[in-house]
KEKEZA-466081 format. One record per residue: residue number from 1; residue in one letter; x, y, z of N, C-alpha, C in turn. Coordinates in pm, 1 decimal. Example, Ala and Ser with C-alpha at 12.3 -4.5 7.8 and 13.67 -1.06 7.14 Angstrom:
+-----+--------+----------+----------+----------+----------+----------+----------+----------+----------+----------+
| num | residu |      npx |      npy |      npz |     capx |     capy |     capz |      cpx |      cpy |      cpz |
+-----+--------+----------+----------+----------+----------+----------+----------+----------+----------+----------+
|   1 |      A |   1319.0 |   -569.0 |    780.0 |   1230.0 |   -450.0 |    780.0 |   1320.0 |   -330.0 |    780.0 |
|   2 |      S |   1285.0 |   -225.0 |    708.0 |   1367.0 |   -106.0 |    714.0 |   1290.0 |      3.0 |    787.0 |
+-----+--------+----------+----------+----------+----------+----------+----------+----------+----------+----------+
//
This chain:
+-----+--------+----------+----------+----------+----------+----------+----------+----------+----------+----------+
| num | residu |      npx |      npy |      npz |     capx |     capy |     capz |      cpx |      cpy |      cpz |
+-----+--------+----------+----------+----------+----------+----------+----------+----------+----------+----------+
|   1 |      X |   8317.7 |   9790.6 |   8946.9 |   8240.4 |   9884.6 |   8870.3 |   8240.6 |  10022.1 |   8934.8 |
|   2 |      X |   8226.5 |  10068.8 |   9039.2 |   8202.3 |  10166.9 |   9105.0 |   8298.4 |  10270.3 |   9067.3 |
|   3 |      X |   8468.6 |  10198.5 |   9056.2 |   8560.9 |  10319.0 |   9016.1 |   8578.6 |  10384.3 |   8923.3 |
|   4 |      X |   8502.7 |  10279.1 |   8794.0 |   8463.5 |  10330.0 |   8715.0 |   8334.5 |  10442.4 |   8680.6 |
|   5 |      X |   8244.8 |  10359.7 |   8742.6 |   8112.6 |  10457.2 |   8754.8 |   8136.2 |  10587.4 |   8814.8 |
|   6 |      X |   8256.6 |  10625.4 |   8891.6 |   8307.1 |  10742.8 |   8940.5 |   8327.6 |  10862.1 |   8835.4 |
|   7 |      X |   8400.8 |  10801.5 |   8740.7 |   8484.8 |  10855.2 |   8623.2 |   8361.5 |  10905.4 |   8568.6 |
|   8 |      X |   8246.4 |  10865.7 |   8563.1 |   8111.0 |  10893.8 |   8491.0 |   8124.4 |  11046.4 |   8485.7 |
|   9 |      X |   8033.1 |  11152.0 |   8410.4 |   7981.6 |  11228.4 |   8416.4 |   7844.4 |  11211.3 |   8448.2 |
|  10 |      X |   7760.4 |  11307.3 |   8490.6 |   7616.9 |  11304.9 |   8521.7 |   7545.8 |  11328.3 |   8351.6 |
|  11 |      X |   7467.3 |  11202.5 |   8373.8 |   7385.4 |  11172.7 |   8262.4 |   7475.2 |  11117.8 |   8139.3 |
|  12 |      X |   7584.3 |  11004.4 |   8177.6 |   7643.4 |  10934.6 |   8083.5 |   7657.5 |  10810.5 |   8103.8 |
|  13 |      X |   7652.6 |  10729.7 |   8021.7 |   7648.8 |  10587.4 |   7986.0 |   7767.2 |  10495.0 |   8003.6 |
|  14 |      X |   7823.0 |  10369.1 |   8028.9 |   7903.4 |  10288.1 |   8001.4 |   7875.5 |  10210.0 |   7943.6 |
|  15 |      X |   7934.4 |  10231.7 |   7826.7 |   7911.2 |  10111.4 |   7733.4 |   8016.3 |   9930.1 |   7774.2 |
|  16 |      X |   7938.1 |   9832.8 |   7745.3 |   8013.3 |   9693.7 |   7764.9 |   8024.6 |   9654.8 |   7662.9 |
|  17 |      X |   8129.8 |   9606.9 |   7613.6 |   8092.2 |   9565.0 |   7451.3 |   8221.4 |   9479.8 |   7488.8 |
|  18 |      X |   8204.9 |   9331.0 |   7428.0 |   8222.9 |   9218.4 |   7445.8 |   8245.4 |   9113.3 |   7527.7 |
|  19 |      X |   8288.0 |   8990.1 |   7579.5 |   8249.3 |   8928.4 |   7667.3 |   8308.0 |   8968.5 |   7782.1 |
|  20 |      X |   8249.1 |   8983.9 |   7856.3 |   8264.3 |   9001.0 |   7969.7 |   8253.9 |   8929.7 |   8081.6 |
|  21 |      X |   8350.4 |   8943.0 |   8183.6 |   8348.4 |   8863.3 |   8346.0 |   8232.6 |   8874.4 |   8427.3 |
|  22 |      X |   8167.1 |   8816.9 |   8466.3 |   8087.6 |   8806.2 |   8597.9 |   8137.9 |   9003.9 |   8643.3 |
|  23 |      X |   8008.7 |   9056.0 |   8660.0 |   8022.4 |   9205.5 |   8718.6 |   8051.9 |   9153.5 |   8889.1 |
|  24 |      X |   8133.1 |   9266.3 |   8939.2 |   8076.5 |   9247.4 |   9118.1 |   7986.1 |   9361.3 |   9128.3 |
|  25 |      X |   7917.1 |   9376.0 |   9226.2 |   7827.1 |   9397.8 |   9242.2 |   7909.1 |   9556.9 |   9286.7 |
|  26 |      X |   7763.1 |   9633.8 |   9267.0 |   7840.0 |   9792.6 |   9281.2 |   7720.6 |   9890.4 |   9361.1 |
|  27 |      X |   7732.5 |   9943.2 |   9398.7 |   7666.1 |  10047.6 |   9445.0 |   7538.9 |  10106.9 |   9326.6 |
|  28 |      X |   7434.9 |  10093.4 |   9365.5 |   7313.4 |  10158.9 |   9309.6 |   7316.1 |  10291.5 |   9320.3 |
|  29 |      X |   7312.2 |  10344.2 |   9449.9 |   7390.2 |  10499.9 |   9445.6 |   7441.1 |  10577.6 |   9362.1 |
|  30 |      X |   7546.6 |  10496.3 |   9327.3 |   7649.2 |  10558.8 |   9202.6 |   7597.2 |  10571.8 |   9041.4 |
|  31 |      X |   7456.0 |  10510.3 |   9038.9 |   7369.9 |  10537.3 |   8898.4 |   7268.5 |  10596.4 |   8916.3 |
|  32 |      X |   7191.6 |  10624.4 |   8990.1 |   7086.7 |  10681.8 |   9013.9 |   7110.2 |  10836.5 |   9052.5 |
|  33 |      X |   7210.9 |  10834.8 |   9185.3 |   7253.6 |  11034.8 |   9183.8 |   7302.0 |  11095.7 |   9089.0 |
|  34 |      X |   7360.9 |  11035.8 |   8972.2 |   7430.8 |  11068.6 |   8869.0 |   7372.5 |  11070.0 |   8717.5 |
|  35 |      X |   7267.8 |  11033.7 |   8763.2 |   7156.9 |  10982.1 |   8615.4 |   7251.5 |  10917.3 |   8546.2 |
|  36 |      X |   7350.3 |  10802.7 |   8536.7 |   7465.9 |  10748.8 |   8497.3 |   7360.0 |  10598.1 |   8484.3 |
|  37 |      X |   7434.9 |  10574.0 |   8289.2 |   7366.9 |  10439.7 |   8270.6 |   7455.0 |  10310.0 |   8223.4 |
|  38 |      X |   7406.9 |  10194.3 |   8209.9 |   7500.2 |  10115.5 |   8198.6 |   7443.2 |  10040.2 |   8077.8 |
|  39 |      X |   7524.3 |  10025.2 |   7996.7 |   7463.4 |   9938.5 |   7819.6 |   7560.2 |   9867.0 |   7783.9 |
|  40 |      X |   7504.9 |   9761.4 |   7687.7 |   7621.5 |   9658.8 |   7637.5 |   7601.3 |   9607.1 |   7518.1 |
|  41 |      X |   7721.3 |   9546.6 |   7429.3 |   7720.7 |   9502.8 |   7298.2 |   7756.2 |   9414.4 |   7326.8 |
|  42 |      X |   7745.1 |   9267.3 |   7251.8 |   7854.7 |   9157.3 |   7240.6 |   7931.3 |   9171.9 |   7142.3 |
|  43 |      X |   7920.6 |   9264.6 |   7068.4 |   7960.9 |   9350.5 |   6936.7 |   7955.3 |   9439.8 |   6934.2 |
|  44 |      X |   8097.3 |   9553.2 |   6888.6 |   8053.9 |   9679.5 |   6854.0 |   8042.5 |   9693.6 |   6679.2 |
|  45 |      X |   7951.8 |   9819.9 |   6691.4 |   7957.4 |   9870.3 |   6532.8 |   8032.4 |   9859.6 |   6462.9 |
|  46 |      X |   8034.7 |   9815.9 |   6325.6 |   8109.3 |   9815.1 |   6226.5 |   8213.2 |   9903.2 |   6173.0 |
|  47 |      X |   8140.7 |  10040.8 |   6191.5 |   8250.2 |  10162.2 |   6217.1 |   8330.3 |  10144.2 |   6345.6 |
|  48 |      X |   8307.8 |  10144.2 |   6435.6 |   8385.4 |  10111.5 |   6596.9 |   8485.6 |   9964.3 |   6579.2 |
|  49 |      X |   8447.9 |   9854.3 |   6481.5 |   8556.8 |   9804.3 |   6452.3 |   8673.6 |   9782.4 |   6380.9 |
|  50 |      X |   8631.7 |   9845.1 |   6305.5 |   8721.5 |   9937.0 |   6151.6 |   8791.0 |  10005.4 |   6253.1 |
|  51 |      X |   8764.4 |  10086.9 |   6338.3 |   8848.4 |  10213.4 |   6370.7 |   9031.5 |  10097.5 |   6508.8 |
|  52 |      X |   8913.3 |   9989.5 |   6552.7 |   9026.8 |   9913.2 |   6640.9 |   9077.5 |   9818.8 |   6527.0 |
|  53 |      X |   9057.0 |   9793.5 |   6433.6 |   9106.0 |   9709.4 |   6371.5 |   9274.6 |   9815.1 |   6340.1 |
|  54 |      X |   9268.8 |   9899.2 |   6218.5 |   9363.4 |  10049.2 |   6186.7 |   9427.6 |  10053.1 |   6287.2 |
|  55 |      X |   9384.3 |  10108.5 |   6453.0 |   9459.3 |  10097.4 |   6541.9 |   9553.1 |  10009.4 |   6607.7 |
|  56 |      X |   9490.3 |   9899.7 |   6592.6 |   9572.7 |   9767.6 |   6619.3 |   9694.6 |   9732.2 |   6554.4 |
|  57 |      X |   9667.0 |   9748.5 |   6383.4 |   9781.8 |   9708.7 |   6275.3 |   9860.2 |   9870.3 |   6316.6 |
|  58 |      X |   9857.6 |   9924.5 |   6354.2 |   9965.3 |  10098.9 |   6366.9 |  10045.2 |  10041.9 |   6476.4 |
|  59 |      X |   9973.1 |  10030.6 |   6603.2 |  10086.2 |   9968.1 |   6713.7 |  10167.4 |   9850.8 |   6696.0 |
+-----+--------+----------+----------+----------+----------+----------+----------+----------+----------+----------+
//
């Protein structure tokens, strides 16, 4: 998580959206100096899957 949480901007979110692996464990640091948050779907939006669905059938 952390290398990701890098990539963050200050005061932005990572979204998780679908199943996911066991996290390893990451630095607290890296969310708190950054006001950087972490959220999750087991589903994304209906619009957000329409848009990977289109993408998928193009490639």
């Amino acid at each position: 998580m952390d290398p990701y949480l890098a990539l963050l901007k200050i005061d932005s979110t990572m979204v998780l959206v679908g199943a996911v692996e066991p996290l390893k464990p990451f630095h607290g640091g890296n969310i708190i100096m950054g006001r950087k948050r972490i959220a999750g779907s087991l589903i994304g939006g209906i619009k957000e899957t329409q848009e990977i669905v289109r993408f998928l059938w193009r490639t």
